[in-house]
C-alpha positions as CSV (number, residue, x, y, z in Angstrom):
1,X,-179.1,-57.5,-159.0
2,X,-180.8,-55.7,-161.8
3,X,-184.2,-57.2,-161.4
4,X,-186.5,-54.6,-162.7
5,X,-184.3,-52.7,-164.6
6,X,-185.6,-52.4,-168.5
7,X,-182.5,-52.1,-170.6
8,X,-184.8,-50.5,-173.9
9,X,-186.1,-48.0,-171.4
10,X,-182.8,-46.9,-170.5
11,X,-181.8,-47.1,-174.0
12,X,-184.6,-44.5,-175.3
13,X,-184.1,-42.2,-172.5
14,X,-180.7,-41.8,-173.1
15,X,-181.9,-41.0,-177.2
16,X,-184.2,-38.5,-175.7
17,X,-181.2,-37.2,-173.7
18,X,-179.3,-36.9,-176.2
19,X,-181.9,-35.2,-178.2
20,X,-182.7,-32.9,-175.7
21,X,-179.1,-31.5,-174.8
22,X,-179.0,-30.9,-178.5
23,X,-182.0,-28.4,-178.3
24,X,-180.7,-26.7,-175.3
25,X,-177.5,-26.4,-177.0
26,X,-179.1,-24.4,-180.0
27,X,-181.5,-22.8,-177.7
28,X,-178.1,-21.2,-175.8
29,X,-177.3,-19.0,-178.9
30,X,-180.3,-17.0,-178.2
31,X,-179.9,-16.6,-174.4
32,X,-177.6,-13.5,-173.5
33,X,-175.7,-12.7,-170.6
34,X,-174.0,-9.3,-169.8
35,X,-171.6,-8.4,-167.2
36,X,-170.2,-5.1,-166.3
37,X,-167.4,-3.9,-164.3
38,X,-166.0,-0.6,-163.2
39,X,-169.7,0.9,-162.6
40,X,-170.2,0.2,-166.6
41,X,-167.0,0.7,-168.0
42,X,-166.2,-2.7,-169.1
43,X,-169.6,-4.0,-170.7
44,X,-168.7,-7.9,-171.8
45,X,-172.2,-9.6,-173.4
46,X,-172.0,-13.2,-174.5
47,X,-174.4,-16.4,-175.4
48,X,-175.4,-19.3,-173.2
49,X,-172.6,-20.8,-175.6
50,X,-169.8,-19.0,-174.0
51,X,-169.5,-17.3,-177.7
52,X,-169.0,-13.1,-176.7
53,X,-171.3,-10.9,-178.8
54,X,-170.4,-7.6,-177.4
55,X,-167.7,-5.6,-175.4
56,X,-167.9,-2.1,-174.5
57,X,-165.2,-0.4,-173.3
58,X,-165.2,3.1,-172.0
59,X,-162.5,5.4,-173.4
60,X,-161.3,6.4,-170.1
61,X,-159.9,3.1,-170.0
62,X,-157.8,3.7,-173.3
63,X,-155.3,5.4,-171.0
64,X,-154.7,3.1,-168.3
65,X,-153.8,-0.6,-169.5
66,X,-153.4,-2.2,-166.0
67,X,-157.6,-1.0,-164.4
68,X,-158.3,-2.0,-168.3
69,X,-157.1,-5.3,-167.6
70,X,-158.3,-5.8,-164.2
71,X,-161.8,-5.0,-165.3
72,X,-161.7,-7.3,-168.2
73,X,-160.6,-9.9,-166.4
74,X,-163.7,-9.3,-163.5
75,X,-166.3,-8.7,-166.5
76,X,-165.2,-12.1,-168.6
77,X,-165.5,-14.2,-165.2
78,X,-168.7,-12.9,-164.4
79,X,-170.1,-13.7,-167.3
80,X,-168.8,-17.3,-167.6
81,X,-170.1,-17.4,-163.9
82,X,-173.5,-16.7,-165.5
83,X,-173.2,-19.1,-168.5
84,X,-172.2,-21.8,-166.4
85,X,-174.8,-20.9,-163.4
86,X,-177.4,-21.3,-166.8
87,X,-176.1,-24.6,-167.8
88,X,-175.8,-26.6,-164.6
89,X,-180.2,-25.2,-164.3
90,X,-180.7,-26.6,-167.7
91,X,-179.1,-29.8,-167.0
92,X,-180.6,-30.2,-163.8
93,X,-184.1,-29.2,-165.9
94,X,-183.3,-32.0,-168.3
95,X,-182.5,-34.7,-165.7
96,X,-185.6,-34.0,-164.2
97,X,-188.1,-36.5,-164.1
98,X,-185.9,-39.4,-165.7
99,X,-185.3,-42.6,-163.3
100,X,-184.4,-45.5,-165.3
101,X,-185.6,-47.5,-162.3
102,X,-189.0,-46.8,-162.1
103,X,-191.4,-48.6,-164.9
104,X,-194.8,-47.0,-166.6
């Protein structure tokens, strides 16, 4: 059933896995991501961590707590969209070129 399936192989490439998500993790911290809503009046910037950096509000938006809101809300999704969008390409990046089936 698992004829040539190498057990140590599968072992070291999940080390270098492991390894690997780790660099992307601190590489993350350096990758920004800005969204903007309201043609610019929300500004929301965060990391490829999810951590937010910035936010810009305009103060038009000081007077009218509900549009303040609804923009936030818009800006703060986009930008997880983003994060997450940069994630699943560094995972897919990562996987690449890894099949524990194949042997060298």
């Amino acid at each position: 059933m698992f004829e040539g399936f190498d057990m140590s192989k599968m072992s070291q490439m999940m080390g270098e896995m492991q390894e690997k998500a780790k660099e992307i993790q601190e590489q993350a911290k350096n990758v920004q991501f800005t969204a903007k809503a309201g043609g610019g009046l929300v500004e929301i910037t965060a990391n490829g961590a999810g951590e937010v950096i910035d936010l810009n509000i305009d103060d038009s938006l000081l007077e009218d707590k509900t549009y303040l809101q609804i923009l936030l809300i818009s800006a703060m999704n986009d930008v997880t969209k983003m994060i997450e969008e940069n994630k699943k390409s560094q995972a897919m990046g990562m996987m690449g070129g890894m099949n524990p089936f194949t042997s060298n």
